[in-house]
BATIKE-249132 format. One record per atom (N, C-alpha, C): x, y, z; residue number from 0; atom name. Coordinates in pm, 1 decimal. Layout:
REM BATIKE-249132
<pt <X, Y, Z>, NUM, CA>
...
END
This chain:
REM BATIKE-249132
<pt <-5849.0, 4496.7, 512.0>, 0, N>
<pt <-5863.9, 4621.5, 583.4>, 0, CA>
<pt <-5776.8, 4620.3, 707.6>, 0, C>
<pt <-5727.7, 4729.2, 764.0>, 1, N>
<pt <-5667.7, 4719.8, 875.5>, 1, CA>
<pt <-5766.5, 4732.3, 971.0>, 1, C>
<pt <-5704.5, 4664.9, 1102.1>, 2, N>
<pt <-5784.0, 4653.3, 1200.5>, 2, CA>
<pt <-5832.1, 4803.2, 1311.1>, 2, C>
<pt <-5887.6, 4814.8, 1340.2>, 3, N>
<pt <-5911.1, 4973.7, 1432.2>, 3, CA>
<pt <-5959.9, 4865.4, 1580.9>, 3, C>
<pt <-5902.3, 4943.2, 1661.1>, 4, N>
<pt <-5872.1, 4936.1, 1801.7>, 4, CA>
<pt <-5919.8, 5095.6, 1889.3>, 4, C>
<pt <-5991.9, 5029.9, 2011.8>, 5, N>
<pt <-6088.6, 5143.0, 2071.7>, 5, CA>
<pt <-6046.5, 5126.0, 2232.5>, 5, C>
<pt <-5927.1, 5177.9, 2275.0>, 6, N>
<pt <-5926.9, 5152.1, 2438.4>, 6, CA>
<pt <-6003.5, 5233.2, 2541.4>, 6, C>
<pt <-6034.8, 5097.7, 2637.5>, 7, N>
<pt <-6098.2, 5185.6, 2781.5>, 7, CA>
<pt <-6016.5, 5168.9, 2888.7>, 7, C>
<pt <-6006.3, 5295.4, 2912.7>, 8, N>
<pt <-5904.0, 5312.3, 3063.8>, 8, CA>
<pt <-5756.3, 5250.8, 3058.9>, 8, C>
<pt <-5678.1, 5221.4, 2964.3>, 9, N>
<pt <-5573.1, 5146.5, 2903.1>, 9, CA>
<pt <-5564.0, 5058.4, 2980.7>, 9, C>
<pt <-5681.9, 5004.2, 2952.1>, 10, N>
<pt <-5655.5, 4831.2, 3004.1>, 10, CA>
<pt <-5727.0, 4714.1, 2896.5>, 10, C>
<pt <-5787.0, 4765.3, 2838.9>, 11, N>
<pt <-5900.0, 4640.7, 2755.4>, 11, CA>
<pt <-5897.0, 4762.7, 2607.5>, 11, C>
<pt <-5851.8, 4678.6, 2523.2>, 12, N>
<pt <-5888.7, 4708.4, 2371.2>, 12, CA>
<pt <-5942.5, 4639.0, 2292.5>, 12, C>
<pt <-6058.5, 4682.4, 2204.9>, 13, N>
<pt <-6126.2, 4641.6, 2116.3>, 13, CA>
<pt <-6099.3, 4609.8, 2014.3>, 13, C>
<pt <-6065.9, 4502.7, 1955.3>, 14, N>
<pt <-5995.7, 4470.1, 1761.6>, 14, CA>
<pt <-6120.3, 4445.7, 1671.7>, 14, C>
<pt <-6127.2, 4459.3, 1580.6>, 15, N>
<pt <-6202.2, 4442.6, 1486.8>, 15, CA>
<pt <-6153.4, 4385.2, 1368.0>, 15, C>
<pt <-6136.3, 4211.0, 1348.5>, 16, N>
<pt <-6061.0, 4160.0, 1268.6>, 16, CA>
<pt <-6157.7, 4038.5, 1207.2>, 16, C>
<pt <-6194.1, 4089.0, 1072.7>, 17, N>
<pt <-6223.0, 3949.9, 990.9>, 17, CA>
<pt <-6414.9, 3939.9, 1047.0>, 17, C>
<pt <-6442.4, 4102.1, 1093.5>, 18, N>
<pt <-6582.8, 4106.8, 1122.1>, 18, CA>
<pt <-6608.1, 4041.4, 1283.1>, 18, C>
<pt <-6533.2, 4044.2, 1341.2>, 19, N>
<pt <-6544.5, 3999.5, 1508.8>, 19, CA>
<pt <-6442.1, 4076.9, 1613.6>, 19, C>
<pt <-6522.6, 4081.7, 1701.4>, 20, N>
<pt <-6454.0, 4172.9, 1770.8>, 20, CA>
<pt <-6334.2, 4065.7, 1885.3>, 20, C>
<pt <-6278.6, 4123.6, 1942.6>, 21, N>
<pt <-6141.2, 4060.4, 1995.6>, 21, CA>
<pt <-6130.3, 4167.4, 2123.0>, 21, C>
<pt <-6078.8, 4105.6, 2232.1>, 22, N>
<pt <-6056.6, 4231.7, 2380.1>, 22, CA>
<pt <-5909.0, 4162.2, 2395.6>, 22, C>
<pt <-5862.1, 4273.2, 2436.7>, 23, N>
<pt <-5712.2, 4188.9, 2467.1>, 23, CA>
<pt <-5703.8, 4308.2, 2588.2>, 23, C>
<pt <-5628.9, 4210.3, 2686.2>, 24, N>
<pt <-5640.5, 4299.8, 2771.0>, 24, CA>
<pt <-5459.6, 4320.8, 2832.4>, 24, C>
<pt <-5402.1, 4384.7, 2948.6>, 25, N>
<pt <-5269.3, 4362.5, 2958.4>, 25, CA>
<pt <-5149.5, 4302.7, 2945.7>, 25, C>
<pt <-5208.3, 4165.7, 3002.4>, 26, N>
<pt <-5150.1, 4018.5, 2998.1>, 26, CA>
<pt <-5107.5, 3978.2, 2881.9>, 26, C>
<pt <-5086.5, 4050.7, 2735.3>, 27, N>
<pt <-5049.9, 3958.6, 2619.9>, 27, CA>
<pt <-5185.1, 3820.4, 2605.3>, 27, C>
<pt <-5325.2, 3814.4, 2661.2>, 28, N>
<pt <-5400.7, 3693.7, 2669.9>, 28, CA>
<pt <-5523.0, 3800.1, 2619.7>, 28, C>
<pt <-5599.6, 3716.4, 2493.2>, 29, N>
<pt <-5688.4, 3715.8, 2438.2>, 29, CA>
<pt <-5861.6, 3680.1, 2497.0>, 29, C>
<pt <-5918.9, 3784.6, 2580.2>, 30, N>
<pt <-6068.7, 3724.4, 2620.6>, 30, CA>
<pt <-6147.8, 3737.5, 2515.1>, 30, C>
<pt <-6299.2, 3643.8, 2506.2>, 31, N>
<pt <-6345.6, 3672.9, 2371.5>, 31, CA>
<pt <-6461.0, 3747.6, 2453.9>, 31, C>
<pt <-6508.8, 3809.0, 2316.2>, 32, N>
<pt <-6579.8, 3938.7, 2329.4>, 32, CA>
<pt <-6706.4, 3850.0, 2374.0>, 32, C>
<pt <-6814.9, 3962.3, 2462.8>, 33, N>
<pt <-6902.1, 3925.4, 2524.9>, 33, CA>
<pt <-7044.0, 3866.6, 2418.0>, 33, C>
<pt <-7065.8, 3917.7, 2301.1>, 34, N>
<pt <-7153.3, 3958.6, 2226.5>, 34, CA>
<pt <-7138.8, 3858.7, 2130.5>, 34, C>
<pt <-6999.2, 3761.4, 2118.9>, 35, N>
<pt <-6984.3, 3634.6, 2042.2>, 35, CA>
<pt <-7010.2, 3530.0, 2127.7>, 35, C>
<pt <-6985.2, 3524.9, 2293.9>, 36, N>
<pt <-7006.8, 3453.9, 2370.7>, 36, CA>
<pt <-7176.8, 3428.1, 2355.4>, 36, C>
<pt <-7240.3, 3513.3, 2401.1>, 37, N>
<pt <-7419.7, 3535.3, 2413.7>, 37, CA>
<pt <-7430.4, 3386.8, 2247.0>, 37, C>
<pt <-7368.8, 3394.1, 2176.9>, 38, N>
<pt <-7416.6, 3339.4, 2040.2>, 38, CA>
<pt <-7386.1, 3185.7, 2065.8>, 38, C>
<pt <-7290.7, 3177.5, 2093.3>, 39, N>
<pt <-7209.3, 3043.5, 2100.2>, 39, CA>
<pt <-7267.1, 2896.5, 2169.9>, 39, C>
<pt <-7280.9, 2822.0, 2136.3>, 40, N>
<pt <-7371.1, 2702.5, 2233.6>, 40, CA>
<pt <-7295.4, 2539.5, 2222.9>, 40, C>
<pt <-7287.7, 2483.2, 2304.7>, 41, N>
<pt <-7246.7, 2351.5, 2311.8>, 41, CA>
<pt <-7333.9, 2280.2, 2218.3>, 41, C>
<pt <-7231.5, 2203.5, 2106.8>, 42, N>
<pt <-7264.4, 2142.7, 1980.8>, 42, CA>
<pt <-7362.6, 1983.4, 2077.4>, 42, C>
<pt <-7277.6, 1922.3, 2199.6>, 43, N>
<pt <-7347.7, 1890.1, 2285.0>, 43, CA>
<pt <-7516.6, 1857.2, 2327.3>, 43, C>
<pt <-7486.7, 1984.7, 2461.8>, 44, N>
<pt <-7592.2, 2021.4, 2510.6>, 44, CA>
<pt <-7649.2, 2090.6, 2496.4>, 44, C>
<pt <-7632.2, 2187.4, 2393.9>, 45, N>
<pt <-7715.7, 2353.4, 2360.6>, 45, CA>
<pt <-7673.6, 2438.0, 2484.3>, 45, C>
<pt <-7670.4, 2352.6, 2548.0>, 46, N>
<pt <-7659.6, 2481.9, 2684.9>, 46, CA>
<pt <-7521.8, 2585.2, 2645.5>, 46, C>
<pt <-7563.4, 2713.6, 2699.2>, 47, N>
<pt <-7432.3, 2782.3, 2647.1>, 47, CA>
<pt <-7327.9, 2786.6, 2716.2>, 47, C>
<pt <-7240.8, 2891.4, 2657.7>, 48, N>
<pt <-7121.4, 2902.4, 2694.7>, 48, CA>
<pt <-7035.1, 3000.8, 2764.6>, 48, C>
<pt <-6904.2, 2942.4, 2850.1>, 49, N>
<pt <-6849.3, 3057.2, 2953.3>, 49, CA>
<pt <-6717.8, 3025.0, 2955.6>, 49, C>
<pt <-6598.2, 3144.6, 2994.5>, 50, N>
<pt <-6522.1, 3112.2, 2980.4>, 50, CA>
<pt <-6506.3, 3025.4, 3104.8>, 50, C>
<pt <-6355.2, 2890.6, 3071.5>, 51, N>
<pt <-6331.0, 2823.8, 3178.3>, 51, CA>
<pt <-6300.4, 2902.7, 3244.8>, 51, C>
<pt <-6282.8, 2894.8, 3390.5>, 52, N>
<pt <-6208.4, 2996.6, 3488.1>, 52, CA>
<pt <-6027.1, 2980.1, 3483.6>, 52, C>
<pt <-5981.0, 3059.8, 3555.4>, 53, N>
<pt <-5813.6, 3033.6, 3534.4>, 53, CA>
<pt <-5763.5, 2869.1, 3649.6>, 53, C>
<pt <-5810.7, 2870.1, 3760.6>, 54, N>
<pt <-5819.7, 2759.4, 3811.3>, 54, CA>
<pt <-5850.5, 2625.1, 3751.0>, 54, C>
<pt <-5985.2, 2603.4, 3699.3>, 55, N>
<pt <-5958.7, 2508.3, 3593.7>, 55, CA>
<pt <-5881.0, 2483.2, 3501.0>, 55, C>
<pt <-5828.7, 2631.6, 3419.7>, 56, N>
<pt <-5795.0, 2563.1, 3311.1>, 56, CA>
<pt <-5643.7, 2531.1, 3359.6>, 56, C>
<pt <-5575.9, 2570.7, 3491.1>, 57, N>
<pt <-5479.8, 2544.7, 3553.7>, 57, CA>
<pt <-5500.6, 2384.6, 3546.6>, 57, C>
<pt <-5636.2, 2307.1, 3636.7>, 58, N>
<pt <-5590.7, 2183.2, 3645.3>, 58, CA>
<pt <-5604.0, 2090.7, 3516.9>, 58, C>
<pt <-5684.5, 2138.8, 3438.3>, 59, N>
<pt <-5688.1, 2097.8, 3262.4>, 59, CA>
<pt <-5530.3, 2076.6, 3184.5>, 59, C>
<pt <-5508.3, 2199.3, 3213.3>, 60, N>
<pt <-5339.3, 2186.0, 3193.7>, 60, CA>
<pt <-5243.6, 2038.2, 3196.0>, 60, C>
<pt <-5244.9, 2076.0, 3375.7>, 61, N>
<pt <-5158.1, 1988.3, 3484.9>, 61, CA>
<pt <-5230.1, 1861.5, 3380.0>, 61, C>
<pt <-5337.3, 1801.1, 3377.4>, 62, N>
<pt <-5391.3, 1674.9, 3292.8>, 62, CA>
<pt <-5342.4, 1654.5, 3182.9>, 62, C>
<pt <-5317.7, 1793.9, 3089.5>, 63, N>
<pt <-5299.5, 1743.1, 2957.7>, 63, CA>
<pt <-5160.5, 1723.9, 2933.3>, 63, C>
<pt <-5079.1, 1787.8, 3034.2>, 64, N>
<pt <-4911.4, 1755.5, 3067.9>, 64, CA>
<pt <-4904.6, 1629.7, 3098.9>, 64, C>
<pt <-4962.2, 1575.1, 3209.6>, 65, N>
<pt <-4981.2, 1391.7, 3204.5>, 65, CA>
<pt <-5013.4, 1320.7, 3106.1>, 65, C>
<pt <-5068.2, 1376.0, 2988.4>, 66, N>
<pt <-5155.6, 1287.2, 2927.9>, 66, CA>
<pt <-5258.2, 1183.2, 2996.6>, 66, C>
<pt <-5338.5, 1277.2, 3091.8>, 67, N>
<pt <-5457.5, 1173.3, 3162.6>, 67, CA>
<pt <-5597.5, 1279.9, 3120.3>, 67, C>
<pt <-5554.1, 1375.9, 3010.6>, 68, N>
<pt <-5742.0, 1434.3, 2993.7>, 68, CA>
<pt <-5773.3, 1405.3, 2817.7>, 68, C>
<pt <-5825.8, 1351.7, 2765.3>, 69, N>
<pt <-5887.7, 1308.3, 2672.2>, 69, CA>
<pt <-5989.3, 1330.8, 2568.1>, 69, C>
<pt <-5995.3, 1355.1, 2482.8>, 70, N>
<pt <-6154.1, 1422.5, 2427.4>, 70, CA>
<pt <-6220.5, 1311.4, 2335.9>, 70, C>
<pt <-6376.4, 1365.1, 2366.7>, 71, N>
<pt <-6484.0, 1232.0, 2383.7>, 71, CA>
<pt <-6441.9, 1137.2, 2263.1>, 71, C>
<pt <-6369.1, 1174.8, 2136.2>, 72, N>
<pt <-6340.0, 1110.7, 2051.3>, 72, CA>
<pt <-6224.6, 984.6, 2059.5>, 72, C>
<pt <-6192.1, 1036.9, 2238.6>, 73, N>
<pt <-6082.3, 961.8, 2252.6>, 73, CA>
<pt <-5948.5, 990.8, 2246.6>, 73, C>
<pt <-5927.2, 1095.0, 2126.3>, 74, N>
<pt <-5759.4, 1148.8, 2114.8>, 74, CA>
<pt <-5767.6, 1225.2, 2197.6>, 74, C>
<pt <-5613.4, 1283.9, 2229.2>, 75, N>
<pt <-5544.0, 1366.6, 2330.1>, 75, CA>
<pt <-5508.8, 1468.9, 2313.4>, 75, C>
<pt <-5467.4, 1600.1, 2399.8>, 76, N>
<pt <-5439.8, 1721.9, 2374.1>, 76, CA>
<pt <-5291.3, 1691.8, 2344.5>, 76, C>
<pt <-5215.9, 1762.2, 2240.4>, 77, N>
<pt <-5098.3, 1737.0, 2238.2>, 77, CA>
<pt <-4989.3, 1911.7, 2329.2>, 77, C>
<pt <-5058.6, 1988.8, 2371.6>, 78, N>
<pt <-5026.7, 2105.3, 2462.0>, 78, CA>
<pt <-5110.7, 2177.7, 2556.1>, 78, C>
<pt <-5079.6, 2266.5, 2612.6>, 79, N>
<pt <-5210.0, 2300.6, 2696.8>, 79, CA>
<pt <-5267.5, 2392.4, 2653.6>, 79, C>
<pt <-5348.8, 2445.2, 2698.3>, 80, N>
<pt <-5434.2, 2554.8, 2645.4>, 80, CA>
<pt <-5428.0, 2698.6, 2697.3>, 80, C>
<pt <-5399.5, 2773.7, 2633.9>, 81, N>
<pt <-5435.3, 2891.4, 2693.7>, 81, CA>
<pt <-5573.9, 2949.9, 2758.1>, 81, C>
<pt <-5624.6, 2886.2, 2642.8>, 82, N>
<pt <-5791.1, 2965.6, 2671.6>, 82, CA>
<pt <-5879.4, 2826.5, 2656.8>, 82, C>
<pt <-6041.7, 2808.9, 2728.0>, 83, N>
<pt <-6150.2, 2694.6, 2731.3>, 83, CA>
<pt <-6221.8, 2795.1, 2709.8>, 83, C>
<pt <-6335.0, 2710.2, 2693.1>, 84, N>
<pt <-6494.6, 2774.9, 2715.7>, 84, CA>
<pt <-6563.8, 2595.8, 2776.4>, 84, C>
<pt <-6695.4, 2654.3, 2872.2>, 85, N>
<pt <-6689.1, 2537.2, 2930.9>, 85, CA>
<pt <-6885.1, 2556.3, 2933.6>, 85, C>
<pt <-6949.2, 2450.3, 2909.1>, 86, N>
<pt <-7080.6, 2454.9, 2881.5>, 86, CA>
<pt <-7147.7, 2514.8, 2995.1>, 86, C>
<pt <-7247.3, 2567.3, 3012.1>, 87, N>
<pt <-7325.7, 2630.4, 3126.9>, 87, CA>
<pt <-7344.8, 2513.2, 3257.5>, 87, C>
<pt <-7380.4, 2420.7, 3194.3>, 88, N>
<pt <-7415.2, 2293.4, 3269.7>, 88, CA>
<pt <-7254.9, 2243.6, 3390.4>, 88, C>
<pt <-7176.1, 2276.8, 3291.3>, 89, N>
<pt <-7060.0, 2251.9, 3381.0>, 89, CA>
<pt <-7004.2, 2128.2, 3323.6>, 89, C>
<pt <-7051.4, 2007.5, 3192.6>, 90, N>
<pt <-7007.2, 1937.4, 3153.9>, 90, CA>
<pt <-6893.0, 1880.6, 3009.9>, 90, C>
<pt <-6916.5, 2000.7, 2953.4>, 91, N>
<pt <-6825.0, 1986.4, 2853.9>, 91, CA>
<pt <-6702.9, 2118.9, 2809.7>, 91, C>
<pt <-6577.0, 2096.9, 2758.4>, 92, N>
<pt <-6489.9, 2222.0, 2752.3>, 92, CA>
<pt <-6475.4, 2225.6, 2638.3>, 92, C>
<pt <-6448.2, 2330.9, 2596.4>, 93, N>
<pt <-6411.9, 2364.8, 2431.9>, 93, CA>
<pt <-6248.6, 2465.5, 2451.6>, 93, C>
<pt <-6139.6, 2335.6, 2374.4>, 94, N>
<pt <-6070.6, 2500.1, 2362.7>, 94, CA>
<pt <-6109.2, 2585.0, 2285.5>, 94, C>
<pt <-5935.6, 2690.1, 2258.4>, 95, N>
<pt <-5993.0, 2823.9, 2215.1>, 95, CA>
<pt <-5832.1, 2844.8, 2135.0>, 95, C>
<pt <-5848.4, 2823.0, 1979.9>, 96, N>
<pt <-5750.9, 2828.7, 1973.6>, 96, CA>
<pt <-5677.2, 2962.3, 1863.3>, 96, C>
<pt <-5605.3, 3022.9, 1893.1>, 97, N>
<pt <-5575.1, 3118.1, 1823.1>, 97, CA>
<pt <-5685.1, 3273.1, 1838.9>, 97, C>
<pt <-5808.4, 3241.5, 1939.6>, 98, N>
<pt <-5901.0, 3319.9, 1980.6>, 98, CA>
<pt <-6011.3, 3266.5, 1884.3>, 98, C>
<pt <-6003.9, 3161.5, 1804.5>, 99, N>
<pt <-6154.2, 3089.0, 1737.2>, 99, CA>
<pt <-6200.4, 2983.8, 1815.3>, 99, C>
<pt <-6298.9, 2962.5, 1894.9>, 100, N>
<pt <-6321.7, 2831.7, 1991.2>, 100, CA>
<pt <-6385.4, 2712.5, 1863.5>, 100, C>
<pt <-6311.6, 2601.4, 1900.9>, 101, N>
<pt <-6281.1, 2487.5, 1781.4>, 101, CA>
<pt <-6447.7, 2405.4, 1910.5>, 101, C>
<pt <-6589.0, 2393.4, 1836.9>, 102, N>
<pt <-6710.2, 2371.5, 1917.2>, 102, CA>
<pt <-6721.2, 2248.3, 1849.9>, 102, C>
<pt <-6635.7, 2156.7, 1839.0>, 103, N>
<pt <-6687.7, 2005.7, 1727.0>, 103, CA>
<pt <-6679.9, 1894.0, 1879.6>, 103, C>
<pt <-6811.1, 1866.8, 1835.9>, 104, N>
<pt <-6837.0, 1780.1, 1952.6>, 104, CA>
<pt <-6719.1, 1684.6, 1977.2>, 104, C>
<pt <-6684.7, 1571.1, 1852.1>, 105, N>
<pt <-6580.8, 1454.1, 1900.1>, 105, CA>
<pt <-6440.8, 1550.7, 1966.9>, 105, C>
<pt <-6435.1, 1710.9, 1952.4>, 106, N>
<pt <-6347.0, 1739.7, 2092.1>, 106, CA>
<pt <-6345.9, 1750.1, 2162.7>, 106, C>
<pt <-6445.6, 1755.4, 2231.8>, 107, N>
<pt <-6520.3, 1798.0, 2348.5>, 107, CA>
<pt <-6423.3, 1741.7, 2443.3>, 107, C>
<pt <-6419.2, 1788.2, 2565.0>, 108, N>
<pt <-6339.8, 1725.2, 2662.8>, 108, CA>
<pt <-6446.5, 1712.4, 2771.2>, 108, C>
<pt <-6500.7, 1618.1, 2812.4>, 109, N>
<pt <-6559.8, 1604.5, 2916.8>, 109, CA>
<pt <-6485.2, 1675.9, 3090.0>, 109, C>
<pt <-6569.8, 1746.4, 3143.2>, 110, N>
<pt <-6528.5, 1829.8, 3239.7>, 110, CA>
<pt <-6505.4, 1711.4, 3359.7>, 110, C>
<pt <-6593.6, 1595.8, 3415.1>, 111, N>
<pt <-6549.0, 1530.1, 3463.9>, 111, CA>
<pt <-6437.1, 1487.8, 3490.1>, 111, C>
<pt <-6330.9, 1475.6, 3403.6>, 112, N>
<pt <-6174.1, 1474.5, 3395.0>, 112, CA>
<pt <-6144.5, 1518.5, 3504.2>, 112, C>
<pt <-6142.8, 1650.9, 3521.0>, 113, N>
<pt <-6095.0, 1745.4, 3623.2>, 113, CA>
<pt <-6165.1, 1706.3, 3713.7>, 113, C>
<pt <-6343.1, 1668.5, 3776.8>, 114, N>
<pt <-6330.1, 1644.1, 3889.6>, 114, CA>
<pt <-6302.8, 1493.5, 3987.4>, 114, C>
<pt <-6272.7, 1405.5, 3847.6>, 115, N>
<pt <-6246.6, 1265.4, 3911.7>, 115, CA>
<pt <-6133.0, 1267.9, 3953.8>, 115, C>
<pt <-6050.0, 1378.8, 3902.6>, 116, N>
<pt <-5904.8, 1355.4, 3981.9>, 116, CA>
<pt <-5822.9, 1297.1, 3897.8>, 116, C>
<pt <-5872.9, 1315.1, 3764.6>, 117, N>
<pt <-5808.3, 1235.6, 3675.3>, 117, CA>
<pt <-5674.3, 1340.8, 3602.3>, 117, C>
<pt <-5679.7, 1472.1, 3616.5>, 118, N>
<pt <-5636.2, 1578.0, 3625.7>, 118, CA>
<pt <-5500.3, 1567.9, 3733.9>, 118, C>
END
């Protein structure tokens, strides 16, 4: 089916692809819709989920360009991320890739990274 798209105020449009909704907003950058967020939970902690902020995922980045941020399984990001989601608690990140957040625990990136300075 083709996708149908619903704008407000030409800034944020609605996609409807593959039964999920999608917001894309000016920037060419993909936010996920609010109503998939509410669902979503750290494979983890249960606790749910939010997007990272742009600041973090700034210093997440800067880490994964060093190769000094890691996921709990041990392997490494091989680029940075556009988009996280980061547990309520504040301890674990999930990317987000292609706008599907990949929630498998051995990826988990422990958020600590970023505040030990390991970032």
């Amino acid at each position: 089916t083709t996708p149908t798209s619903t704008a407000f105020e030409s800034v944020i449009a609605l996609t409807l692809s593959k039964g999920v909704f999608y917001a894309y907003n000016g920037k060419n950058s993909t936010v996920m819709d609010k109503k998939l967020l509410d669902i979503l939970c750290c494979p983890i902690s249960r606790q749910s989920l939010l997007p990272l902020s742009a600041n973090r995922l700034e210093t997440l980045n800067a880490g994964i360009l060093r190769a000094h941020i890691n996921q709990r399984d041990g392997g490494t990001l091989g680029h940075p991320l556009k988009q996280a989601l980061i547990s309520a608690d504040g301890k674990w990140i999930y990317r987000i890739d292609d706008g599907i957040p990949v929630l498998l625990a051995d990826e988990a990136i422990a958020a600590a990274q970023l505040d030990a300075g390991a970032a």
